[in-house]
N, CA, C and O of each residue as an XYZ file, in Angstrom:
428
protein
N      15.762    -43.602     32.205
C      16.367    -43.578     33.523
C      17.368    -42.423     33.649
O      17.029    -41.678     34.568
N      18.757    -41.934     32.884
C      19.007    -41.276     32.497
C      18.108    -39.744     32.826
O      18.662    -38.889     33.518
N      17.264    -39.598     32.493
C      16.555    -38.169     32.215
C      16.043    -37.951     33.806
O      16.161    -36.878     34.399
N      15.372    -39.332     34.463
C      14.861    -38.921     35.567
C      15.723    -38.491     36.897
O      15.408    -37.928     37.945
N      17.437    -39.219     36.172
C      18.423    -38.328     36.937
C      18.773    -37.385     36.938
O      19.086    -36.594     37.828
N      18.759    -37.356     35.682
C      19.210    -35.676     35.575
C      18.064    -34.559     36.103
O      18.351    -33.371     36.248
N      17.280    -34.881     36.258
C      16.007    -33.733     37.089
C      16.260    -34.616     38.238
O      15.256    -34.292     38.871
N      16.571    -35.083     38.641
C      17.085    -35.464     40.336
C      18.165    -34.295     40.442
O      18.023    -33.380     41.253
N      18.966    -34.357     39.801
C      19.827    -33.574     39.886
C      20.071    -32.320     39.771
O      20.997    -31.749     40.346
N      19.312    -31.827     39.070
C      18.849    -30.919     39.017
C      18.112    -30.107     39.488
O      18.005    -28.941     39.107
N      17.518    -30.628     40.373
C      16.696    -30.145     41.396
C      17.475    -30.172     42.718
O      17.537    -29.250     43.532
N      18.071    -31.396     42.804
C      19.469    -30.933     44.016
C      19.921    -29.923     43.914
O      19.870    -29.127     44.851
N      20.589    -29.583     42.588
C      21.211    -28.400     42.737
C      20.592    -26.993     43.037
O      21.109    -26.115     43.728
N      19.284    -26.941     42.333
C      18.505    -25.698     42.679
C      18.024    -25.522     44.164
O      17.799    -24.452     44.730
N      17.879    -27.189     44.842
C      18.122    -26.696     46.171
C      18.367    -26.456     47.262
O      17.696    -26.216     48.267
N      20.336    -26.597     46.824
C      21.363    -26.184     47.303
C      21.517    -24.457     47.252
O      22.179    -23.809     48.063
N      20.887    -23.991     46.314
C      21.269    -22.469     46.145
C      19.953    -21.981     46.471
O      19.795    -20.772     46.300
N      18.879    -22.708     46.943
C      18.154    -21.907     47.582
C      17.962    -21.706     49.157
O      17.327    -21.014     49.953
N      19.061    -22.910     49.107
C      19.288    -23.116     50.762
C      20.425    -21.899     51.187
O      20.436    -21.313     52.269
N      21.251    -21.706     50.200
C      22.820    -20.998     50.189
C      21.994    -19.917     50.801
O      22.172    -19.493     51.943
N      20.894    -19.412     49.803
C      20.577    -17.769     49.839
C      19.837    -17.538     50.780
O      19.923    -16.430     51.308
N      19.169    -18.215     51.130
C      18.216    -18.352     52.747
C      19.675    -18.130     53.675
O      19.743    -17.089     54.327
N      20.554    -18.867     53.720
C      21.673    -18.338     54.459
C      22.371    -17.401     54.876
O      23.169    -17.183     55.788
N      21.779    -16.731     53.771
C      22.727    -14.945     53.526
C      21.205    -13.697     53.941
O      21.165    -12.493     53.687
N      20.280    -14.436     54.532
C      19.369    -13.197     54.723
C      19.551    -12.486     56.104
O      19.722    -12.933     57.238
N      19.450    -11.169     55.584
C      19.640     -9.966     56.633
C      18.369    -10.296     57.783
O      17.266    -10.836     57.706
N      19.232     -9.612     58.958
C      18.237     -9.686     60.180
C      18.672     -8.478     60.438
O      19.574     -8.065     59.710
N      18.183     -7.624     61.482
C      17.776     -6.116     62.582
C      17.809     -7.226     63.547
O      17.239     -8.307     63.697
N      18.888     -6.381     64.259
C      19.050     -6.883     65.551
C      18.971     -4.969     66.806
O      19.470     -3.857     66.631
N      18.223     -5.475     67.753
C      17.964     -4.292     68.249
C      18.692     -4.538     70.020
O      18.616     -5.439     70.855
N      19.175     -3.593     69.971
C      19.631     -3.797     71.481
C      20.811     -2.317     71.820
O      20.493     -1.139     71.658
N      22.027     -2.764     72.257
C      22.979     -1.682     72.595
C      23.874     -1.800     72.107
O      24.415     -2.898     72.239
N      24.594     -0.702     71.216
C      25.573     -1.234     70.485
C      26.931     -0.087     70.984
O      27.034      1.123     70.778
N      27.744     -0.926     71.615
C      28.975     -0.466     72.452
C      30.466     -0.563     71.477
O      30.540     -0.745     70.262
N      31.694     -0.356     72.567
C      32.590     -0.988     71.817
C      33.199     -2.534     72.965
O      33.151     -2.555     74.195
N      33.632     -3.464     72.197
C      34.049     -4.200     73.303
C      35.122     -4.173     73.796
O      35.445     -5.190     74.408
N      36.053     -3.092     73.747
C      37.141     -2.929     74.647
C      36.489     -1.689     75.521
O      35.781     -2.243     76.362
N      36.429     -0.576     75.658
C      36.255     -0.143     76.067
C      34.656      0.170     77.086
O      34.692      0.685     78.203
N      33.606     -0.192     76.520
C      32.506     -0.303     76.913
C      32.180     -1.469     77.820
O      31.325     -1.329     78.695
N      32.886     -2.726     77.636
C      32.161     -4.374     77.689
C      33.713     -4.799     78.757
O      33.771     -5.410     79.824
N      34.948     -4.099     77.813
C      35.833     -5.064     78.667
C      36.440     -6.136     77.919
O      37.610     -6.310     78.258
N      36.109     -6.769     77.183
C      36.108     -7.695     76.582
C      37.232     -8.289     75.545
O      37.259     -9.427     75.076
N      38.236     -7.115     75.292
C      38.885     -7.071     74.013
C      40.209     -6.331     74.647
O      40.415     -5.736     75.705
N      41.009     -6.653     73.493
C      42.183     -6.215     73.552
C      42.181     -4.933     72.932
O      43.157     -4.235     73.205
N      41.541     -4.569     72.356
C      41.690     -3.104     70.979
C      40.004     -3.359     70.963
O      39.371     -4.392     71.180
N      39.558     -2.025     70.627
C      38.459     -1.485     69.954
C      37.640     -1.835     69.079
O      37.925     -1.142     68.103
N      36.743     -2.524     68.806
C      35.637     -3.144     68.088
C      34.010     -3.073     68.687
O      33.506     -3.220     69.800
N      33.519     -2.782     67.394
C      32.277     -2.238     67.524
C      31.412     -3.378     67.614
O      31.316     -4.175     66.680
N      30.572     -3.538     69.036
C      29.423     -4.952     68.930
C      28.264     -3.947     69.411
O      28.331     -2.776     69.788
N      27.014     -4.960     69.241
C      25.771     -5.133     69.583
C      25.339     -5.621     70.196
O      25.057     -6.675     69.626
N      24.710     -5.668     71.966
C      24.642     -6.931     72.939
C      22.885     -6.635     72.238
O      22.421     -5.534     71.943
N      22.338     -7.691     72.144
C      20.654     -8.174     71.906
C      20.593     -9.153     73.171
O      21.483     -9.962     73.436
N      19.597     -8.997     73.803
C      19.052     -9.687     74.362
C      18.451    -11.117     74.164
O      17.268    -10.907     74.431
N      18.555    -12.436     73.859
C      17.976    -13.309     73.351
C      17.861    -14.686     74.730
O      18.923    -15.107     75.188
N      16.623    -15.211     75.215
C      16.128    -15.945     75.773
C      16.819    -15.799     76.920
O      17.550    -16.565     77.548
N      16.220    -13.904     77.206
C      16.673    -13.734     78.953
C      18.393    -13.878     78.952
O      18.844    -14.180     80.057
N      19.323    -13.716     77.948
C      20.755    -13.398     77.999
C      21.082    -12.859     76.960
O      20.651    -12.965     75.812
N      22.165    -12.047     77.570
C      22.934    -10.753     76.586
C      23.707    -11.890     75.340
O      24.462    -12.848     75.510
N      23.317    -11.478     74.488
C      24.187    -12.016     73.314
C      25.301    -10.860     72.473
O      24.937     -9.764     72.046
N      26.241    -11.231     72.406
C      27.193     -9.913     71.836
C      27.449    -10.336     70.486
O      27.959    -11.446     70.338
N      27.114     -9.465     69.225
C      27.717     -9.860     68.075
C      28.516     -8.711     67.736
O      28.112     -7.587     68.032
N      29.931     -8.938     66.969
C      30.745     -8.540     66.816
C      30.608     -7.461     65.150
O      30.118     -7.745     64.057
N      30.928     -6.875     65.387
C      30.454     -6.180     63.552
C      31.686     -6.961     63.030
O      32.769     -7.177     63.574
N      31.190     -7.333     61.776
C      32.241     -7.689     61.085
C      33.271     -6.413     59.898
O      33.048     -5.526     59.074
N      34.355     -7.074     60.510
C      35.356     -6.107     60.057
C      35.470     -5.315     58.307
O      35.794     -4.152     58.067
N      35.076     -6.423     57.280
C      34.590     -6.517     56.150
C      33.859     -5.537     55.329
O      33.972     -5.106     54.182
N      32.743     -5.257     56.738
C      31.446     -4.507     56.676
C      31.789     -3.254     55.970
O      32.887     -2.889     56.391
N      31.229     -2.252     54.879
C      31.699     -1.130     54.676
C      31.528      0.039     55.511
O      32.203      1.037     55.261
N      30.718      0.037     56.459
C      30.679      0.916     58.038
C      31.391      0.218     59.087
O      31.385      0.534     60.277
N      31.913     -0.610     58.639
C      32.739     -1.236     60.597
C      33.270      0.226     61.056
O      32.177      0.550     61.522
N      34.046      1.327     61.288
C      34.448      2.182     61.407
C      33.470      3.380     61.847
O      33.541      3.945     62.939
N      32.596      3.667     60.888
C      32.255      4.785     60.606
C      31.076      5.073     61.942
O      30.392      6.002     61.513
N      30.658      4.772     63.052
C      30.131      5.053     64.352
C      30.845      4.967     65.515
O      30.418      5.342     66.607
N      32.166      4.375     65.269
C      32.734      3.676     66.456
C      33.296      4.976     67.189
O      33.421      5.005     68.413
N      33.592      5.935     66.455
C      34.129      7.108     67.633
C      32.918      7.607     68.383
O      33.252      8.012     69.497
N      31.705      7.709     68.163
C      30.018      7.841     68.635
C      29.900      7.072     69.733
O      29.875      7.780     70.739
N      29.807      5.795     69.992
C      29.795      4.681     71.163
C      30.949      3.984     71.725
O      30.755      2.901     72.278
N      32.423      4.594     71.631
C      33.260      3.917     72.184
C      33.199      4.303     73.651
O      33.084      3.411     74.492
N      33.260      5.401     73.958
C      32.875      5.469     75.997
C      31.700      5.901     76.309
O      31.299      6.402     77.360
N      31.100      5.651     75.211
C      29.375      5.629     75.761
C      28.244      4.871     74.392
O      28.147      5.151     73.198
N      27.632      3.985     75.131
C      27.182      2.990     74.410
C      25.312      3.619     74.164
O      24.565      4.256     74.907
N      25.206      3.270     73.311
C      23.424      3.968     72.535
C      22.978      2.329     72.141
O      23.474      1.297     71.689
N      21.496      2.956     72.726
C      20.814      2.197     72.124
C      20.296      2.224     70.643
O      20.100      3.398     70.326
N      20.031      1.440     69.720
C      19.921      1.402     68.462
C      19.570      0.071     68.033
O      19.037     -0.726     68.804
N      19.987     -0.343     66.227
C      19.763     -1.241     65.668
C      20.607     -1.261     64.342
O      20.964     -0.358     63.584
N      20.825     -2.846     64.340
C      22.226     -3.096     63.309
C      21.480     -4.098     62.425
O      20.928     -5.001     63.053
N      21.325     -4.126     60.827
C      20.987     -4.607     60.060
C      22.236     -5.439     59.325
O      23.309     -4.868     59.130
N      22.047     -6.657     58.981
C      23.281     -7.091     58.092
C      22.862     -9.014     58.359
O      21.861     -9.490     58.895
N      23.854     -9.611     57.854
C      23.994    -11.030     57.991
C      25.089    -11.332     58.810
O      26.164    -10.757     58.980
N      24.539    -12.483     59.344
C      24.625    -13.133     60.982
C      25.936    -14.211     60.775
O      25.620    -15.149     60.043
N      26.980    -14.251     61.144
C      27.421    -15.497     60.927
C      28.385    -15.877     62.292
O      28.094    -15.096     63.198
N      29.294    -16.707     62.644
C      29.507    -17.379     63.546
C      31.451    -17.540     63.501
O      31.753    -18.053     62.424
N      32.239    -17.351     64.040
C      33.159    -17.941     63.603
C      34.312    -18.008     65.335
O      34.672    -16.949     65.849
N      34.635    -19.141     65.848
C      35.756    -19.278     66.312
C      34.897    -18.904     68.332
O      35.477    -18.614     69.378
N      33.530    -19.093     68.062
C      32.646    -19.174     68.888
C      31.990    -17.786     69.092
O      31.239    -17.475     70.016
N      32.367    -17.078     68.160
C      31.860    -15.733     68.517
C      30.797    -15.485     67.044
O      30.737    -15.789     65.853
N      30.029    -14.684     68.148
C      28.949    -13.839     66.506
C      29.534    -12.846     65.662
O      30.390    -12.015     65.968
N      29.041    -13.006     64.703
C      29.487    -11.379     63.932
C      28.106    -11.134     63.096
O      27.194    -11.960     63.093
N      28.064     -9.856     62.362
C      27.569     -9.789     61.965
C      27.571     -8.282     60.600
O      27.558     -7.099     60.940
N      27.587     -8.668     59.419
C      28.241     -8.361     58.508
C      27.221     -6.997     58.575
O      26.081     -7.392     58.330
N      27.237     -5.593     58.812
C      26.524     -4.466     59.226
C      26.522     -3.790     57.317
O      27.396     -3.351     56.569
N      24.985     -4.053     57.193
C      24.685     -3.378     55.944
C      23.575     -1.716     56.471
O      23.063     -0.940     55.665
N      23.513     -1.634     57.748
C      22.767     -0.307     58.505
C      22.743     -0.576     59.450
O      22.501     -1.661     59.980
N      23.194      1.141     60.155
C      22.929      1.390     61.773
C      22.080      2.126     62.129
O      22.060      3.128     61.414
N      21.049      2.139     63.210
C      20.088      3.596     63.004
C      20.669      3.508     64.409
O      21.310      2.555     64.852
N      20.277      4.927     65.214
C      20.427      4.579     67.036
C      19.102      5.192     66.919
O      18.597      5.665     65.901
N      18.572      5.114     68.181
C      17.520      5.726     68.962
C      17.345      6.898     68.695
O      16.480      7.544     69.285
């Protein structure tokens, strides 16, 4: 009895961490990537988002700050917004999207 728990358990755990890592997979998100103070309106200070289009409404995700490019386009699309595409992982916090930017290409 013993043994058949421990491979219960064991198998829980393996898949908990295969659930974790399914969690952390990158998406391309394609749409317009602005700033939201200046482009959108939206903000108090300068931050770089991506509006995507999803089921007929603009969705805005926020680059996350973290990201090792958060910076490095934002003087490019702050008073003029390009179309392009932002690669990275998706996450959620405080009702807003973000999204952790591992590549930018534009158009």
């Amino acid at each position: 009895m013993k043994a058949a728990w421990s491979i219960l358990l064991g198998l829980a755990v393996v898949l908990m961490f295969v659930v974790g890592v399914r969690a952390e997979e990158e998406k391309t998100l394609k749409g317009t990537i602005t700033c939201a103070k200046c482009g959108l309106k939206e903000a108090k200070a300068c931050h770089t988002v991506i509006q995507v289009k999803e089921d007929d409404k603009e969705v805005t995700y926020y680059f996350d700050k973290s990201s090792k490019d958060y910076k490095k386009n934002h003087e490019e699309i702050c008073q003029e917004a390009k179309k392009g595409s932002v690669t990275g992982t998706i996450s959620e916090k405080d009702g807003k999207k973000y999204i952790k930017v591992t590549k930018v290409e534009f158009d």
